[in-house]
C-alpha positions in Angstrom: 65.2 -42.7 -32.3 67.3 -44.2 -35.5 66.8 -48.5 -35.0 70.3 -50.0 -35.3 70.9 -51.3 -38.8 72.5 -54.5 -39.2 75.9 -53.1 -40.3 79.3 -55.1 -39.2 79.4 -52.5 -36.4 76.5 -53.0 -35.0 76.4 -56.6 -35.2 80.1 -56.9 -33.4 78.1 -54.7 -30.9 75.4 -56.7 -29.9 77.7 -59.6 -30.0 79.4 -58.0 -27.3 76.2 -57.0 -25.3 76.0 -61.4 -25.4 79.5 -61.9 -24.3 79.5 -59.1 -21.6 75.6 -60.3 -20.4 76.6 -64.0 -19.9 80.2 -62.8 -18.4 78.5 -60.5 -16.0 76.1 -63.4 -15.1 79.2 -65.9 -14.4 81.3 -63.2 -12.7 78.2 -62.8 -10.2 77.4 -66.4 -10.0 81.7 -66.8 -8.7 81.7 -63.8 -6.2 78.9 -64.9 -4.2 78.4 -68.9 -4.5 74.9 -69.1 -6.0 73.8 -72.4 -5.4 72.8 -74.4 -8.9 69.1 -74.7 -7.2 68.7 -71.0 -7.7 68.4 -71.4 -11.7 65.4 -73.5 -11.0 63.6 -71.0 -8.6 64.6 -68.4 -11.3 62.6 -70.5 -14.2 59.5 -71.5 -12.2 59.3 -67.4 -11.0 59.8 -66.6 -14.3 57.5 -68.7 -16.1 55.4 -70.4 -13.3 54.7 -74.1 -12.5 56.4 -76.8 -14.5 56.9 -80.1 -14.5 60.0 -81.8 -13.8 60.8 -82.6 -18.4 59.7 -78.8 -19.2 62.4 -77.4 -16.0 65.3 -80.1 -17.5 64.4 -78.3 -20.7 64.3 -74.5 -20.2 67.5 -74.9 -17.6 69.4 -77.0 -20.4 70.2 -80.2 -18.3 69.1 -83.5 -18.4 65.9 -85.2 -16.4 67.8 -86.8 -13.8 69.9 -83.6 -12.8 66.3 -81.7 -12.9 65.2 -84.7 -10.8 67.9 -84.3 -8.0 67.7 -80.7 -7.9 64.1 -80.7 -7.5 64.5 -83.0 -4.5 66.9 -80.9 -3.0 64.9 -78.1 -3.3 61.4 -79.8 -2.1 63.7 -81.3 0.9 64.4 -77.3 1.6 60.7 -76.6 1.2 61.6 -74.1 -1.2 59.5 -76.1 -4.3 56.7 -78.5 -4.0 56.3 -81.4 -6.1 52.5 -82.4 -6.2 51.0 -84.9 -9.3 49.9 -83.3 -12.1 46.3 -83.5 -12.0 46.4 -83.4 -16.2 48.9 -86.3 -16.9 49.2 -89.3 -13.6 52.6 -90.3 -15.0 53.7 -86.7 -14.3 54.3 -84.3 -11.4 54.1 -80.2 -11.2 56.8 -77.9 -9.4 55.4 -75.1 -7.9 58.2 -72.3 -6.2 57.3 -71.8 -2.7 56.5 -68.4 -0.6 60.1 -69.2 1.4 61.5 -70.6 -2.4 60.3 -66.9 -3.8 62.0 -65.6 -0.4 65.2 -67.2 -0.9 64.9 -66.0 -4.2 64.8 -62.5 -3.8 67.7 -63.2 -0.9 70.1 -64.2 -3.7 69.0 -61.4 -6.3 69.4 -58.8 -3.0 73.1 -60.2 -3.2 73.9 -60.1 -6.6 72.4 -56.3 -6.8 74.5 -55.2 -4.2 77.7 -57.2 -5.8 76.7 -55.5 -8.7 76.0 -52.3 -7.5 79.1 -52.3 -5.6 81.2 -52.7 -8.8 79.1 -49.8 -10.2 79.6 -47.5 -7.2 82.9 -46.7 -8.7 82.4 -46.2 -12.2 81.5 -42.8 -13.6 78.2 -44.2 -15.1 74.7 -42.5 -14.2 71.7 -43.6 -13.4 70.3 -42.5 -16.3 73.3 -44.8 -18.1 71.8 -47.6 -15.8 68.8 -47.3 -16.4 69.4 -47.0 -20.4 71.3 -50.9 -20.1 68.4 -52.3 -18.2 65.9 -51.1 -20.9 67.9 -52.4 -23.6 68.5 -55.7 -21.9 64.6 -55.9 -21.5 63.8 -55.5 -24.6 66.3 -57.5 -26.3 64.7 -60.6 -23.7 61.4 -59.8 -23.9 60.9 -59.0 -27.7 60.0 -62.3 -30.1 62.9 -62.7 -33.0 61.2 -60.4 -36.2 58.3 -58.4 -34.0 58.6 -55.0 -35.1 60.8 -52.6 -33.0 58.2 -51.0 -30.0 57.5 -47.2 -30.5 59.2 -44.6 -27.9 61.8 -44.1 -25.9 63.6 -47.2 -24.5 65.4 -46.2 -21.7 63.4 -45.8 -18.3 64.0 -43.5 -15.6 
Protein backbone atom coordinates (compact mmCIF):
# COMPACT_ATOMS: atom_id res chain seq x y z
CA UNK A 1 0.00 0.00 0.00
CA UNK A 2 1.72 3.47 -1.26
CA UNK A 3 1.29 6.00 2.34
CA UNK A 4 -0.13 9.32 1.10
CA UNK A 5 2.54 11.90 0.47
CA UNK A 6 2.00 15.22 1.71
CA UNK A 7 1.38 16.74 -1.75
CA UNK A 8 -1.23 19.86 -2.16
CA UNK A 9 -3.70 17.07 -3.26
CA UNK A 10 -3.54 15.07 -0.60
CA UNK A 11 -3.43 17.62 1.90
CA UNK A 12 -6.84 19.41 0.35
CA UNK A 13 -7.94 15.75 0.84
CA UNK A 14 -7.65 15.13 4.26
CA UNK A 15 -8.78 18.62 4.81
CA UNK A 16 -11.90 17.54 3.50
CA UNK A 17 -12.09 14.09 5.40
CA UNK A 18 -12.07 17.15 8.69
CA UNK A 19 -14.74 19.25 7.13
CA UNK A 20 -17.02 16.28 5.95
CA UNK A 21 -16.24 14.27 9.68
CA UNK A 22 -17.29 17.32 11.84
CA UNK A 23 -20.28 18.11 9.16
CA UNK A 24 -21.43 14.56 9.32
CA UNK A 25 -21.19 14.80 13.21
CA UNK A 26 -23.49 18.25 13.26
CA UNK A 27 -25.81 16.98 10.55
CA UNK A 28 -26.47 13.94 12.97
CA UNK A 29 -26.47 15.86 16.06
CA UNK A 30 -29.62 18.28 14.13
CA UNK A 31 -31.67 15.24 12.73
CA UNK A 32 -32.19 13.53 15.87
CA UNK A 33 -31.84 16.12 18.93
CA UNK A 34 -28.86 14.74 20.88
CA UNK A 35 -29.00 16.15 24.09
CA UNK A 36 -25.52 18.24 24.97
CA UNK A 37 -25.31 15.55 28.08
CA UNK A 38 -24.47 12.92 25.53
CA UNK A 39 -20.86 14.50 24.76
CA UNK A 40 -20.08 13.83 28.43
CA UNK A 41 -21.25 10.11 28.50
CA UNK A 42 -19.20 9.91 25.21
CA UNK A 43 -15.87 11.22 27.03
CA UNK A 44 -16.17 9.27 30.35
CA UNK A 45 -16.94 5.85 27.87
CA UNK A 46 -14.23 6.77 25.98
CA UNK A 47 -11.68 7.56 28.39
CA UNK A 48 -13.14 6.41 31.72
CA UNK A 49 -13.71 8.29 35.09
CA UNK A 50 -12.82 11.92 35.31
CA UNK A 51 -13.27 14.59 37.36
CA UNK A 52 -15.41 17.43 36.78
CA UNK A 53 -11.81 20.15 35.43
CA UNK A 54 -10.47 17.12 33.26
CA UNK A 55 -14.46 16.62 31.51
CA UNK A 56 -14.64 20.78 31.15
CA UNK A 57 -11.36 20.17 29.37
CA UNK A 58 -11.53 17.23 26.96
CA UNK A 59 -15.42 18.50 26.05
CA UNK A 60 -13.93 22.20 25.49
CA UNK A 61 -16.32 24.23 27.89
CA UNK A 62 -15.81 25.88 30.91
CA UNK A 63 -16.09 24.33 34.70
CA UNK A 64 -19.38 25.66 35.53
CA UNK A 65 -21.12 24.39 32.20
CA UNK A 66 -19.20 20.85 33.06
CA UNK A 67 -20.72 21.47 36.55
CA UNK A 68 -24.38 21.88 35.47
CA UNK A 69 -24.22 19.14 33.06
CA UNK A 70 -22.83 16.80 35.39
CA UNK A 71 -25.81 17.49 37.75
CA UNK A 72 -28.19 16.99 35.19
CA UNK A 73 -26.82 13.93 34.36
CA UNK A 74 -26.33 12.54 38.14
CA UNK A 75 -30.07 13.88 38.77
CA UNK A 76 -30.85 11.26 35.62
CA UNK A 77 -28.74 8.65 37.32
CA UNK A 78 -26.91 8.37 34.21
CA UNK A 79 -23.30 9.60 36.08
CA UNK A 80 -22.35 9.46 39.57
CA UNK A 81 -20.38 12.05 41.32
CA UNK A 82 -18.50 10.49 44.36
CA UNK A 83 -15.15 12.39 46.13
CA UNK A 84 -12.20 11.69 44.82
CA UNK A 85 -10.53 9.56 47.18
CA UNK A 86 -6.82 11.07 45.79
CA UNK A 87 -7.57 14.90 46.09
CA UNK A 88 -10.75 15.99 49.10
CA UNK A 89 -11.19 19.28 47.12
CA UNK A 90 -12.23 17.15 44.11
CA UNK A 91 -14.86 14.78 42.94
CA UNK A 92 -14.83 11.72 40.25
CA UNK A 93 -17.60 11.11 37.49
CA UNK A 94 -18.10 7.73 36.75
CA UNK A 95 -20.79 6.87 33.59
CA UNK A 96 -23.44 4.67 34.90
CA UNK A 97 -24.78 1.04 33.58
CA UNK A 98 -28.24 3.09 32.50
CA UNK A 99 -25.64 6.31 31.45
CA UNK A 100 -23.75 3.47 29.13
CA UNK A 101 -27.50 2.32 28.19
CA UNK A 102 -28.59 5.66 27.17
CA UNK A 103 -25.50 5.83 25.49
CA UNK A 104 -25.65 3.16 23.14
CA UNK A 105 -29.61 4.34 22.75
CA UNK A 106 -28.33 7.48 21.06
CA UNK A 107 -25.47 5.83 18.99
CA UNK A 108 -28.47 3.05 17.91
CA UNK A 109 -30.13 6.39 16.51
CA UNK A 110 -27.49 8.02 14.87
CA UNK A 111 -26.36 4.51 13.05
CA UNK A 112 -29.65 4.11 11.73
CA UNK A 113 -29.88 7.97 10.67
CA UNK A 114 -26.74 7.25 9.15
CA UNK A 115 -27.35 4.16 7.72
CA UNK A 116 -30.53 5.37 6.41
CA UNK A 117 -28.75 8.06 4.30
CA UNK A 118 -26.37 5.32 3.15
CA UNK A 119 -29.14 2.91 2.14
CA UNK A 120 -29.38 4.93 -1.04
CA UNK A 121 -26.06 5.57 -2.12
CA UNK A 122 -24.22 3.13 -4.43
CA UNK A 123 -21.41 2.58 -1.79
CA UNK A 124 -20.41 -1.08 -0.53
CA UNK A 125 -19.80 -2.39 2.37
CA UNK A 126 -16.50 -2.94 1.56
CA UNK A 127 -16.50 1.21 0.78
CA UNK A 128 -17.82 1.37 4.46
CA UNK A 129 -15.91 -0.41 5.92
CA UNK A 130 -12.72 1.20 4.09
CA UNK A 131 -14.03 4.93 5.74
CA UNK A 132 -14.31 3.50 9.21
CA UNK A 133 -10.68 2.10 9.07
CA UNK A 134 -9.40 5.21 7.85
CA UNK A 135 -11.26 7.28 10.40
CA UNK A 136 -9.78 4.90 13.11
CA UNK A 137 -6.71 5.27 12.39
CA UNK A 138 -6.47 8.78 11.67
CA UNK A 139 -8.10 9.07 15.71
CA UNK A 140 -6.28 6.54 17.14
CA UNK A 141 -2.70 7.09 15.68
CA UNK A 142 -0.26 9.73 17.90
CA UNK A 143 0.87 12.86 15.48
CA UNK A 144 4.52 11.36 13.89
CA UNK A 145 4.05 7.40 14.95
CA UNK A 146 5.05 5.56 12.08
CA UNK A 147 2.24 4.50 9.56
CA UNK A 148 0.90 0.66 10.98
CA UNK A 149 1.85 -2.23 8.58
CA UNK A 150 -1.09 -3.99 6.52
CA UNK A 151 -4.06 -3.50 5.14
CA UNK A 152 -6.26 -0.76 6.61
CA UNK A 153 -9.57 -1.36 5.69
CA UNK A 154 -11.64 -4.06 7.69
CA UNK A 155 -14.14 -6.29 6.49
Amino acid sequence: MQHLLLSATSLAMTSDVVMYAARLVRTMRRSIDLPAGVRVLSILDQVGPLGVTELAQADNCSQPTMSAQVAQLVESGFVTKEPNPTDARGCVITLTEAGRTELDAHRDRISTAVSERLATSKHTPEDLATAVAILREIVETEPGAAPAAGPTATA
